[in-house]
FIPAMAR-445491 format. One record per residue: residue in one letter; x negated, y, z negated of N, C-alpha, C, O in turn. Coordinates in steps of 0.2 Angstrom, whole numbers, plus 5000, padded with zeros to 4 digits. Layout:
// residues N
AXYZXYZXYZXYZ ...
END
This chain:
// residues 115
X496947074855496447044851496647014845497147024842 X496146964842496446944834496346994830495847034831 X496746994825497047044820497347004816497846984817 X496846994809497146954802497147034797496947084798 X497647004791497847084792498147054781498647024778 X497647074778497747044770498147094766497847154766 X498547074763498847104757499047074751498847014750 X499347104745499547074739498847064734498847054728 X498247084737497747074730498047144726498347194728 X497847124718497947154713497847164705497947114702 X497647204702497247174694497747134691498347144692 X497647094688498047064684497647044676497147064674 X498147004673497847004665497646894668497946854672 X497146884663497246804663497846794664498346824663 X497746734666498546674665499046714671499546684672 X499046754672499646774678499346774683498746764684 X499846774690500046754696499946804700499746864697 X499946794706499746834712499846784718499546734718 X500346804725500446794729500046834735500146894736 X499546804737499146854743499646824752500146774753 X499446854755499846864764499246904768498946954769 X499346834770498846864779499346854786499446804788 X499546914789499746924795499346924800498946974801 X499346884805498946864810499546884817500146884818 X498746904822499046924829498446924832497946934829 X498646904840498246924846498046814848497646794852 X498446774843498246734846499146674843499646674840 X498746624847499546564846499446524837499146474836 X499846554833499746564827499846504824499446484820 X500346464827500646384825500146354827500046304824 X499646364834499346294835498546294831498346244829 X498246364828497646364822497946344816498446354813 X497246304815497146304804496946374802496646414805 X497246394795497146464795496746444789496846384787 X496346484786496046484778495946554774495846604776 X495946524768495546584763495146564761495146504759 X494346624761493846614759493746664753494146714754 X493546674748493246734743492746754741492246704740 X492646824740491746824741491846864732492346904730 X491446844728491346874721490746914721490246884723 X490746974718490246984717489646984716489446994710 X489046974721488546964719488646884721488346844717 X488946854725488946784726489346774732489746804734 X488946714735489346674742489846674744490246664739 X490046694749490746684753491046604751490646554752 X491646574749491746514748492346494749492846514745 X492546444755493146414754493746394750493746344748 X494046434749494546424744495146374746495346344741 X495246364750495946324755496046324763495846374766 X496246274764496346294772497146244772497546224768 X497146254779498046234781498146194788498646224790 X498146174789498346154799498946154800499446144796 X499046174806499746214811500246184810500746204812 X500146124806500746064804500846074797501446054795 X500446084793500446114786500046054780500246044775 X499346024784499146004780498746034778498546084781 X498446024770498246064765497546034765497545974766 X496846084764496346064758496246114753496546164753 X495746104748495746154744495046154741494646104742 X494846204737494246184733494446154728494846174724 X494146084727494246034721494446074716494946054714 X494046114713494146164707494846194704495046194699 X494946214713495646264713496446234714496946264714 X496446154714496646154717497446124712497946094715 X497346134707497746134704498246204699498646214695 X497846244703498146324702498146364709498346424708 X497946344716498146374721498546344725498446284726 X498946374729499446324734499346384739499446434737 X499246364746499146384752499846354755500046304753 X500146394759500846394764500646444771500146484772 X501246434774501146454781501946454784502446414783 X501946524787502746534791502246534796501746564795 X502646494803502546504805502946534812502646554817 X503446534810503946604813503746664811504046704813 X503246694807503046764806502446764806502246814802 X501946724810501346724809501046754804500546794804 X501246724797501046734791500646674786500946624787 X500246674783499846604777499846654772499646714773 X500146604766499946634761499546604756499246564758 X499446614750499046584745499346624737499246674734 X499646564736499846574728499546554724499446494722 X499146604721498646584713498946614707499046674706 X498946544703499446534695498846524691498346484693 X498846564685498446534681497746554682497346514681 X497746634683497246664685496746684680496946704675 X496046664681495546694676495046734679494946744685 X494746754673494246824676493846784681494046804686 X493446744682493146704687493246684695492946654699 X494346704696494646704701494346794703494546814708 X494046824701494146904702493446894710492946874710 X493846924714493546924721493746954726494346964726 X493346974732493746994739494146934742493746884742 X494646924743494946864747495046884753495346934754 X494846834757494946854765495146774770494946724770 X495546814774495946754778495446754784495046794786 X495546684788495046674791495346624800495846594799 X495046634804495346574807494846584814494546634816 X494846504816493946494819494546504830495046474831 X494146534833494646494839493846494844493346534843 X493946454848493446444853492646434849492246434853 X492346434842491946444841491746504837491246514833 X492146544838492046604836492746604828493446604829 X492446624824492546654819492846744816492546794816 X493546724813493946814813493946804807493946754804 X493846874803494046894799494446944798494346994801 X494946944791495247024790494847034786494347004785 X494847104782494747154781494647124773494047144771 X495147094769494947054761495647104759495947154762 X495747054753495947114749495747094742495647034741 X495747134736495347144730495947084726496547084725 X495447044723496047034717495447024709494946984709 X495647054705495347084700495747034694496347034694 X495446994690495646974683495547004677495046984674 X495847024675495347064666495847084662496447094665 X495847084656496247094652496147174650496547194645 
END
């Protein structure tokens, strides 16, 4: 079965970095777009970037000059590197990836900004 599988969320202070990793299984890894979506508090679920099996890129306009989406695809892995973190980055971040219509999610992982 699919299994997206998040790690790397973490508190951090303003202005620093954080590397998130979604490990995927139960489906053919190179040929899906994978994405991150984050859910804040008290607010909408929201695309944050997506990838395609070839490694093109979208991003939310906002984001998109402090987050960089990558993908191994020898280790059925997408990552998402966010630089230049503010309290308003603080949210569950969850990897996503759509197949036949149907829609997976992992589990999230916490990533928290505060001084």
């Amino acid at each position: 079965q699919v299994q997206l599988v998040e790690s790397g969320g973490d508190l951090v202070q303003p202005g620093g970095s954080l590397r998130l990793s979604c490990t995927a299984s139960g489906f053919t890894f190179s040929n899906r777009p994978m994405s991150w979506y984050r859910q804040a508090p008290g607010k909408e679920r929201e695309l944050v970037a997506s990838i395609t099996g070839i490694g093109s890129t979208m991003y939310k306009p906002s984001l998109k000059d402090r987050f960089i989406i990558s993908r191994d695809n020898a280790n059925n892995t997408v990552h998402l590197q966010m630089n230049g973190l503010k309290p308003e980055d603080t949210a569950i971040y969850l990897c996503n990836v759509r197949i036949q219509s149907r829609s997976y999610w992992g589990q999230g992982t916490q990533v928290a900004v505060s001084s």
